[in-house]
Every structure is written in structure tokens, then in C-alpha cells.
C-alpha positions in Angstrom: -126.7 34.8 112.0 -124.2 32.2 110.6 -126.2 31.9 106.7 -126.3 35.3 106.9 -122.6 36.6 107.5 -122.2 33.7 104.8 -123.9 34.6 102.5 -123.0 38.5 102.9 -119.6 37.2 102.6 -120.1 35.3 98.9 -122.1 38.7 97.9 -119.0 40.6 98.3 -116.7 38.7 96.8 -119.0 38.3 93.6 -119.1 41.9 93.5 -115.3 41.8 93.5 -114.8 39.1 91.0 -117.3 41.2 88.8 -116.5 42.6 85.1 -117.4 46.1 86.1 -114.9 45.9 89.6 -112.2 44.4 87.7 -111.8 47.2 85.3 -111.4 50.1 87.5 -109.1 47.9 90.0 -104.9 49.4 90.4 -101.7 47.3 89.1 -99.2 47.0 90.0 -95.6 46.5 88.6 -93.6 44.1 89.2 -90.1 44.4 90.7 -87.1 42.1 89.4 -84.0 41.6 91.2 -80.6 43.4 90.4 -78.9 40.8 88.4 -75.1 41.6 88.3 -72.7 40.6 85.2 -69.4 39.3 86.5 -68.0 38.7 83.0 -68.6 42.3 81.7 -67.4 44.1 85.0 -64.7 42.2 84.9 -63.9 43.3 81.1 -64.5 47.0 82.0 -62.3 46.7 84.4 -59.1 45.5 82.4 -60.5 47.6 79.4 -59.8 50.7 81.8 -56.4 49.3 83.2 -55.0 49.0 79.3 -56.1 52.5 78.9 -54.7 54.1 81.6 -51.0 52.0 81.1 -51.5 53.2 77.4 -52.0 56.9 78.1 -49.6 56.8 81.1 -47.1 55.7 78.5 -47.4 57.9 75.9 -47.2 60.8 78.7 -44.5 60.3 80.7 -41.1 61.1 80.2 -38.3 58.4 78.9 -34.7 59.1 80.1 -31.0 57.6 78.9 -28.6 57.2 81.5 -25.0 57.7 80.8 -22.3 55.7 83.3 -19.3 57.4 84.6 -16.2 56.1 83.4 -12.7 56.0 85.5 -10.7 58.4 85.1 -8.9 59.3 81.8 -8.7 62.0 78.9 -10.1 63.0 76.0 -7.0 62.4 73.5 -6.2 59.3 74.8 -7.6 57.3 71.8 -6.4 59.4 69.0 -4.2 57.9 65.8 -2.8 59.4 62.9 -0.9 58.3 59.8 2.2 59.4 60.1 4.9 60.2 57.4 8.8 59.7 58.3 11.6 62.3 57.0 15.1 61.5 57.1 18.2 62.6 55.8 18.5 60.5 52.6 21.5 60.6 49.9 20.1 58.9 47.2 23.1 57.2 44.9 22.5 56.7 41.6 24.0 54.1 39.3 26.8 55.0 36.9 26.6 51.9 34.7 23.9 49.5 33.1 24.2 45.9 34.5 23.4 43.5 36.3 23.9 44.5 40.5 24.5 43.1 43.3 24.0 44.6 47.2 26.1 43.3 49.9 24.7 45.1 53.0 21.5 44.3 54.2 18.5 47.0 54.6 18.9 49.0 57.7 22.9 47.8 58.3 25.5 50.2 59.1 27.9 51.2 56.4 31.2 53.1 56.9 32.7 55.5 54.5 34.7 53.3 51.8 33.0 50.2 52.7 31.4 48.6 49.2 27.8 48.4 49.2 26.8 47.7 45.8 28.1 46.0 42.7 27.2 46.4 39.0 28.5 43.6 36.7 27.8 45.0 32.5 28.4 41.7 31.0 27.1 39.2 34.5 29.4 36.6 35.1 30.9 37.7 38.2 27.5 38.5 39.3 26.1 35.0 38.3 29.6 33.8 40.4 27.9 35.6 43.4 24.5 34.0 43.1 26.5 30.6 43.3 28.4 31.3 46.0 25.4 32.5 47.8 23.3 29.5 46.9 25.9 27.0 48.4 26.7 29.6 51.3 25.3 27.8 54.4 23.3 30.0 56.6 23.9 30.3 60.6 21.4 30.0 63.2 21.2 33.8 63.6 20.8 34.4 59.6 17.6 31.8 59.6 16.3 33.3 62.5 16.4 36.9 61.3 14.7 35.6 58.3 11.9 33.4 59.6 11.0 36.7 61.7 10.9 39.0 58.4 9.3 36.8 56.6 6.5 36.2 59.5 6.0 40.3 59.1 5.2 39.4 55.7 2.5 37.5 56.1 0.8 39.8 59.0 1.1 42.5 57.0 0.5 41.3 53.3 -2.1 42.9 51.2 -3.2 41.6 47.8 -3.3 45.7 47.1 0.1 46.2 47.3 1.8 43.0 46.0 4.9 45.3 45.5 5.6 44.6 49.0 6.7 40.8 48.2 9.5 41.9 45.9 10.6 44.6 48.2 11.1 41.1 50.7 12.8 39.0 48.3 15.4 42.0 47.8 16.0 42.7 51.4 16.5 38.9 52.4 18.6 38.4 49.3 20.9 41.4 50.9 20.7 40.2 54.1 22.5 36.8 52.8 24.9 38.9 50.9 25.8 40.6 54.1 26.8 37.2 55.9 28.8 35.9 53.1 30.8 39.0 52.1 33.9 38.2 53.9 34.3 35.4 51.5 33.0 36.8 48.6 35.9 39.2 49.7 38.6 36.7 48.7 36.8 34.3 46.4 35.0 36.6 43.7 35.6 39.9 44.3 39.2 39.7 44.7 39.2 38.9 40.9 36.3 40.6 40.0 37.6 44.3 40.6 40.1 43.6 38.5 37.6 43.4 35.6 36.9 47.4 33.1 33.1 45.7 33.1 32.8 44.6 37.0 32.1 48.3 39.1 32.0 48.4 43.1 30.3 51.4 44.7 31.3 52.5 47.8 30.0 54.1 50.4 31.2 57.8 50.2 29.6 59.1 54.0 28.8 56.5 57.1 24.8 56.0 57.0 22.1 53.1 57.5 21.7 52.0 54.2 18.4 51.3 52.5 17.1 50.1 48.6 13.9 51.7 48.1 13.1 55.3 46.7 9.6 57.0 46.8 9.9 61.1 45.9 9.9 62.0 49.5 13.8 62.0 49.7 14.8 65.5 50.8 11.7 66.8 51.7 10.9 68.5 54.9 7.2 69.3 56.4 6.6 72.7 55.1 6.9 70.9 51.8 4.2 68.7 52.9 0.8 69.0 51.5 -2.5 67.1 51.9 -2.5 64.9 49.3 1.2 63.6 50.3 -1.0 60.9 52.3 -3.5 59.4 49.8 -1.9 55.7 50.2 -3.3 55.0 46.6 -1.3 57.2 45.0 1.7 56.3 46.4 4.2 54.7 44.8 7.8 53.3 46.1 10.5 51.4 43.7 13.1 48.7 45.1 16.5 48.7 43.4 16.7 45.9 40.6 18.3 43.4 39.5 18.7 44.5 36.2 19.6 48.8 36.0 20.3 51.5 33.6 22.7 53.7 33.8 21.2 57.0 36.0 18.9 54.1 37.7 18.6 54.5 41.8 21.2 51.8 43.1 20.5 52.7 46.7 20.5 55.5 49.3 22.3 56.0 53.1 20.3 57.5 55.6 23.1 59.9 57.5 21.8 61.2 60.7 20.4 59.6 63.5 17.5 62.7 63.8 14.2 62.2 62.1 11.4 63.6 62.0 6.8 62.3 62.0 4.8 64.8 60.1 1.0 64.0 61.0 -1.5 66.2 59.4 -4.2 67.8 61.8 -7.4 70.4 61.5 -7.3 73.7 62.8 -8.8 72.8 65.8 -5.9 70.3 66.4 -3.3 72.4 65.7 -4.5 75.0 68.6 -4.9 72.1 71.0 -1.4 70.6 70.2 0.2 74.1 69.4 -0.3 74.4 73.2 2.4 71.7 74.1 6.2 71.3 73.6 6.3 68.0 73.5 4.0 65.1 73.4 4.0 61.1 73.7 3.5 58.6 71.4 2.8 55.0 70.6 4.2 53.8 67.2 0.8 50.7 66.7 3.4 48.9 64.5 5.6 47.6 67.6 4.0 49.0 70.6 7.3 51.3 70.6 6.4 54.2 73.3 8.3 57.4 73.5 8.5 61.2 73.9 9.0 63.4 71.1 9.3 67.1 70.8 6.1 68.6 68.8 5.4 71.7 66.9 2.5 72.4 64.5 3.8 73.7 60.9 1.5 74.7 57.9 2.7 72.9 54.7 2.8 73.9 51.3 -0.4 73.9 50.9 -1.3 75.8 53.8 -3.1 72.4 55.6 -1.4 71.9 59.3 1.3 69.0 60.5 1.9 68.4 63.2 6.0 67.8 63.8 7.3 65.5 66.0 11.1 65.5 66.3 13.1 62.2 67.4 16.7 61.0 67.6 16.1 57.6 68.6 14.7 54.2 67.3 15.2 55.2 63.8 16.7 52.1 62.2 13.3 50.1 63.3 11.9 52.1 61.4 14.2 52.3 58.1 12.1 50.4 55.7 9.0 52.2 56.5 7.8 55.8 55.1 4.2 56.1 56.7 3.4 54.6 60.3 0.4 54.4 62.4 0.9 56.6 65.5 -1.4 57.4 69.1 -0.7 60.6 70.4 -1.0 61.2 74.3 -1.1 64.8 75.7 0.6 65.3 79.2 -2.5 67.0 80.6 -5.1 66.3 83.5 -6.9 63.2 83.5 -10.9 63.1 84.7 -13.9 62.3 83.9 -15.0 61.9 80.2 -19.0 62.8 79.9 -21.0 64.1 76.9 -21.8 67.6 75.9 -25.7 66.8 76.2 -25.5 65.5 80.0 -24.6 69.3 80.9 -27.0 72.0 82.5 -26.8 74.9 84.6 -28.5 75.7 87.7 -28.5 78.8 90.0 -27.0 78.9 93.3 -26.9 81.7 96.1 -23.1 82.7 96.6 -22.1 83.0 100.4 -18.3 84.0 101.2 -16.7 81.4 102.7 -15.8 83.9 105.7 -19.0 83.4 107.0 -18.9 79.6 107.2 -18.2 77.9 110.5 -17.9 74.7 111.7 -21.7 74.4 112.6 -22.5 76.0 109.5 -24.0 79.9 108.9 -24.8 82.3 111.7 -28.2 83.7 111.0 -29.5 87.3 112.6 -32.6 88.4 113.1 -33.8 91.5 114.7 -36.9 91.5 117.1 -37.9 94.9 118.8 -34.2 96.1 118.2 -32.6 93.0 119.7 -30.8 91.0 118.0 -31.1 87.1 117.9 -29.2 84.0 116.5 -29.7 81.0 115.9 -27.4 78.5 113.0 -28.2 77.4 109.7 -26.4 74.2 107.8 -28.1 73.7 104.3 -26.3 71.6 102.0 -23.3 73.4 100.3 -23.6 72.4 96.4 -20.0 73.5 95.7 -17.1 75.9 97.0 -14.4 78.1 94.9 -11.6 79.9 96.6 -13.9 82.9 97.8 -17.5 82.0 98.0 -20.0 78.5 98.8 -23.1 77.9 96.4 -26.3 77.2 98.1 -29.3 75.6 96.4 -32.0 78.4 96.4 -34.7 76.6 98.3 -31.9 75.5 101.2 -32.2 79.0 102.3 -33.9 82.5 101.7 -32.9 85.6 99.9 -32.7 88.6 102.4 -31.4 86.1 105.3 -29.2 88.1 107.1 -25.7 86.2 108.5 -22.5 87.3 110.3 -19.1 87.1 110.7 -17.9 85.4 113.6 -16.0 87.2 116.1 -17.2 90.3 113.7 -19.7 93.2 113.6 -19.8 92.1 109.6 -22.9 90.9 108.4 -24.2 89.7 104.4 -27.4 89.6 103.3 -27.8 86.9 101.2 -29.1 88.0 97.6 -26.1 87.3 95.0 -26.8 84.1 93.1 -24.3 82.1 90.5 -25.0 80.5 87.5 -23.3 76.8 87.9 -22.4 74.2 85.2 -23.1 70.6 86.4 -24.8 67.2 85.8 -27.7 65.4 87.2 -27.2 62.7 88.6 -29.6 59.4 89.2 -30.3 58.9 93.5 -33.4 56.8 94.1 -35.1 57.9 91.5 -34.6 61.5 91.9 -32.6 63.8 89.7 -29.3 65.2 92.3 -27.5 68.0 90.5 -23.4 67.4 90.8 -21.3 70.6 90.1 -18.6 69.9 87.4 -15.5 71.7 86.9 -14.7 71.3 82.9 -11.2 71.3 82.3 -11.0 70.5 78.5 -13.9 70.1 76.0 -14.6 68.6 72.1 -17.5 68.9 70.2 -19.1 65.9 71.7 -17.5 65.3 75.4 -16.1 67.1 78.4 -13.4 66.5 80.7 -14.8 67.2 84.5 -12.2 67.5 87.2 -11.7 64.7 90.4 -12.5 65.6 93.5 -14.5 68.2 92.8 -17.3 68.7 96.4 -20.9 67.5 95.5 -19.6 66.2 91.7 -20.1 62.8 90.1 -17.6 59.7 90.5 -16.4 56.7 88.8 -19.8 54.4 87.7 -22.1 57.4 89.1 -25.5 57.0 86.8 -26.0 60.2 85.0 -29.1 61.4 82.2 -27.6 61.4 79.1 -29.3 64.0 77.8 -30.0 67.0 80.7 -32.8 69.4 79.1 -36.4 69.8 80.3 -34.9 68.4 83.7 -34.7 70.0 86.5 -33.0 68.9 90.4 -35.1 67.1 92.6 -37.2 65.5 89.8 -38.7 62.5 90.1 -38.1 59.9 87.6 -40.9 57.5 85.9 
């Protein structure tokens, strides 16, 4: 039994191992393991990451933000060149010669008092430059000199050279002036007495002053735009050396003068508005109040005219001055023009408002039932409160209290305002504008729900809307 299970056994698997089995036998595939690469997941990953920042960047919205400054006013920065207009006698010279000036720029001169002196032939004149030479100065004189000459140098331009001869001649007047009481008895004495030596006195009490520049007698309706073009003006000192008919000197004789400021249209309705205005003269920080009127010169361009009766012999040897001009009006907030928008608001009388807030009515099977409503009031005016539109519904019924009265709330308000940045969100704030330019508003204080000093504001308000978040 044992051979023969054998040997069945070896039969059977020759007849497996066979040619003919082997070609009709099934095979089967074979299965490899998932094999996972780290590096390239990995890749994919970041590759997405950079594409989504990328397109999330190009899509969302960018914002400027704008900071609230304290409190203030539009005009407060504005300067003008400024022309001055006196009351100027201008006194020619009668005779050729050589002349001499024996009040400084600026002093006081009485009516008789000598001013000037021309010598025709110069030896008294040349007697005087002696005299002054071995004069000794005071403290005082020096000190006054040191300080004009200091002006000199802050104020020198190698455009207008001019300006260091018009110097030399004031300081040389300003010794004259301290020396004439000697001269008096020394050299003039004899002088006088001379046909060729000629003394001019003063024929009306005035500051005096040794310049001329064309705008002596003028007055602002003879203004005209090109009156201010700096390089075409031209100013002469008095000489050494003059003609006869040349300008010897001239006496200012009233204490009134007057600042002509040329202004646009647009500046001439704002200022038009105000009797009276303040200003800052930038040469010496001199503040003061002058009375204002806008005129319309001969060219038909506006000036503005400031009227004064002080300070004027600071300002003798000047014709033009840098002025700021302050406007008594309201001070607020200064924002730009593109920060506004305008939202609508539902408009509630403020009869209805209590304590608590709005009574609310509702009518169920013909009784009537209440219950109070406090949404956030965006802004109030003497008769009515503004209420966001999603803070409560149109058709909500509210009463009066103490009142058979009721308002259906329907009526909505177009408001101006700003949005402000809170956590991210835009927060609409009301604004009141009480003055406006072509580039900034003036929003009232203390205005309910509005912005304050270093509130964060979009600079630029369109496409936004409140509530929005901000990426």
C-alpha cells in the first residue's frame, strides 16, 4: 500500500511538472507595496501654499489709514507776500552835490528840523566825513549796529546785492544822527553860511526813510498782479553823489498803514466773510489784529486789505513782508475730502426716546403689547435720532410716553460721516463739516458717535461699507 500511494504520488506530480500542464496553468500578478514620496508631497504642499498666498494677495483689498489730528483749522498754515502802503512825501533835491543825511532811517523828524544836506562844491561835506570818522561811538550806537548788521547777514542774497549799499547808507545815517549836536556847532554853524552849502528841512513831522521804489502814493485799488513779481522790482537808496530833481529822501506822515495781499476768488469769498482777521508778520514773529476787506485792483485780480495803526516804524525799511493769516472761526478736526461717505439712517423724533430707550407696540388679537428697544443711536440733531437700518425694522411701530401718539418707523436720512478702524472692522462716525477746501474738511468736536483726536480712519472711503471686515 505504501509503494503504491508513492508511486501514485510521483505520477501526479510528473503530470503537473509536464509541458502540456504548464501551458494551460493561471498567473498570477504580482502585488507591490504603496511606496510613498515624502520629498514630493512635501513640495506639493508648499507649491499650493505659495499659490494660495499669491492669489489671496492679488484679491483682497489694500486700505490707507488716515490719523486724526488735534484739533485745529484749515487756514492756520496759510502765508502771503504782503505789500506795505504808507503815506510817503517823497522830497526831491533842489541842487547837484554832494549830500549828507543826519537822521537815521526810521527816526522821528519834526517840522524844521534839518534832515539832509547838499554841499555843490564838498568841502563842508568832506568836514563831516572827518568829524564822523573821529566821532567816537557809545555803547548804544555799536549795539544798534552790530544788530543791523547781524540782519544783514540772515538775510543777504547774492540776488539782490543792492541790499548791502542800502546798509552802508542807513548805518552811515545812523552815525550822523549821534553826532549832529556837534556837527551843530563845529561845521554846520559855518557851513550855512556858505551860497554852495544847502540844508533841507523837514517841512511836516514824519518817520523819515532814504529809499524810493514807484509805489509812493499808491493805494490797493491801484494794485495789480504783477506789482509782486520780486524780479522785477526795483528800489534806489539816496546817493552820495545827486543831480538836481534826484530823490534826497521821503517822510512817512501817518501812523496808519495799510498790507495788500493778493488772493483768488475763492479766497476772497472766504475772507470777504470776516471784518477783521489776525496775523503773524514771519519776519519778527510780530502778532496782531488787523481790520480786513477784500478789494479788486486795477486789474480786476483781488487783495485782500488789512488796515493797521500800529508797529509801523518796524517795519519802515521794508515794502513786501511775509505774512500768516489766522481766521477767528471754529477749530476741529482737519480730515481729507476722500475719507468721506454717506450712509442711510432711519430718523426717529427724539420725543419718542426715553431713558431705557424706544417703546415698541405690537398688536396681538386687538391687544396691545410692549416691550423696549435700545439699538445704538448713530447721531442726534435738534429734532430727530439716526438709527443704523439693521438696528431696527421699518414698520416698527413706537409711542409716546405718557401719549396715545405713536410713529411708525419708515423715514430714513442720508448722513455724511467717516469710517473708522475698530478691531478690524469698518465703524461709521457721523461728521458734522463746518468748513471745507478742495482737499480737506473741518469736522466739528463733540459731535455723538464721531471720530476723536488719533482715531484711525481709511483714507480713502469708496467701495466700503460699515461693518466690513478688513484684510
Amino acid at each position: 500500500m505504501g509503494r503504491s500511494r508513492l508511486r501514485n504520488n510521483l505520477r501526479s506530480r510528473a503530470e503537473i511538472d509536464s509541458p502540456e500542464k504548464k501551458e494551460g496553468a493561471k498567473i498570477l500578478p504580482f502585488r507591490r507595496g504603496i511606496n510613498i514620496n515624502i520629498g514630493l508631497v512635501i513640495f506639493l504642499f508648499i507649491f499650493l501654499y505659495l499659490l494660495y498666498s499669491l492669489v489671496h494677495f492679488m484679491t483682497k483689498g489694500s486700505y490707507t489709514t488716515f490719523q486724526v489730528g488735534m484739533p485745529g483749522s484749515l487756514s492756520e498754515d496759510l502765508t502771503y507776500q504782503a505789500v506795505l502802503l504808507r503815506e510817503e512825501t517823497v522830497v526831491n533835491s533842489e541842487y547837484s552835490g554832494y549830500v549828507d543825511l543826519y537822521i537815521q532811517e526810521g527816526g522821528r523828524a519834526s517840522a524844521g528840523v534839518d534832515i539832509a544836506s547838499v554841499d555843490e562844491v564838498g568841502s563842508y561835506s568832506e568836514q563831516i566825513r572827518e568829524a564822523m570818522a573821529e566821532r567816537k561811538l557809545s555803547t548804544e550806537d555799536l549795539l544798534r549796529m552790530k544788530t543791523s548788521l547781524k540782519e544783514l547777514s540772515q538775510a543777504y542774497s547774492g540776488m539782490n546785492f543792492s541790499s548791502v549799499y542800502e546798509r552802508k547808507s542807513m548805518l552811515r545815517s545812523a552815525v550822523l544822527d549821534s553826532i549832529v549836536s556837534e556837527l551843530y556847532g563845529e561845521v554846520l554853524s559855518s557851513a550855512s553860511a556858505a551860497e554852495f552849502f544847502h540844508v533841507s528841512e523837514c517841512g511836516e513831522s514824519g518817520l523819515t526813510a532814504y529809499y524810493h521804489d514807484g509805489f509812493e502814493g499808491k493805494a490797493v485799488t491801484d494794485l495789480t498782479a504783477a506789482d509782486f513779481d520780486m524780479e522785477k522790482y526795483k528800489r534806489e537808496r539816496t546817493q552820495d553823489l545827486v543831480a538836481q530833481g534826484d530823490f534826497l529822501y521821503k517822510l512817512v506822515t501817518s501812523e496808519n498803514w495799510t498790507l495788500a495781499v493778493p488772493i483768488s476768488a475763492e479766497e476772497a469769498a472766504r475772507y470777504g466773510q470776516s471784518a477783521a482777521l489776525g496775523i503773524t508778520f514771519l519776519k519778527n514773529g510780530l502778532k496782531t489784529t488787523a481790520a480786513s476787506s477784500v478789494v479788486t485792483g486795477a486789474d480786476g485780480s483781488y487783495f485782500l486789505k488789512l488796515d493797521l495803526s500800529r508797529y509801523l516804524i518796524q517795519f519802515i525799511s521794508d515794502r513786501f513782508a511775509r505774512i500768516r493769516i489766522s481766521m477767528a472761526e471754529e477749530s476741529g478736526y482737519k480730515l481729507p475730502v476722500t475719507s468721506l461717505t454717506k450712509e442711510n439712517f432711519y430718523m426717529i423724533p427724539l420725543a419718542y426716546k426715553t431713558d431705557a430707550g424706544f417703546i415698541k407696540v405690537t398688536y396681538e388679537n386687538a391687544a396691545e403689547k410692549v416691550e423696549v428697544l435700545d439699538p445704538l443711536i448713530a447721531y442726534e440733531d435738534e429734532e430727530y435720532c439716526y438709527i443704523a437700518l439693521n438696528a431696527i425694522e421699518s414698520g416698527t411701530i413706537l409711542a409716546k410716553t405718557d401719549s396715545d401718539e405713536r410713529y411708525t418707523v419708515r423715514l430714513t436720512a442720508e448722513l455724511e460721516g467717516v469710517y473708522k478702524i475698530s478691531k478690524g472692522f469698518t465703524e461709521f462716525c457721523p461728521v458734522v463739516v463746518l468748513d471745507r477746501t478742495d482737499d480737506y474738511i473741518l469736522a466739528a468736536k463733540n459731535t455723538r458717535g464721531g471720530v476723536s483726536a488719533y482715531d484711525a480712519i481709511l483714507l480713502n472711503a469708496k467701495g466700503y461699507t460699515s461693518g466690513q471686515i478688513l484684510q
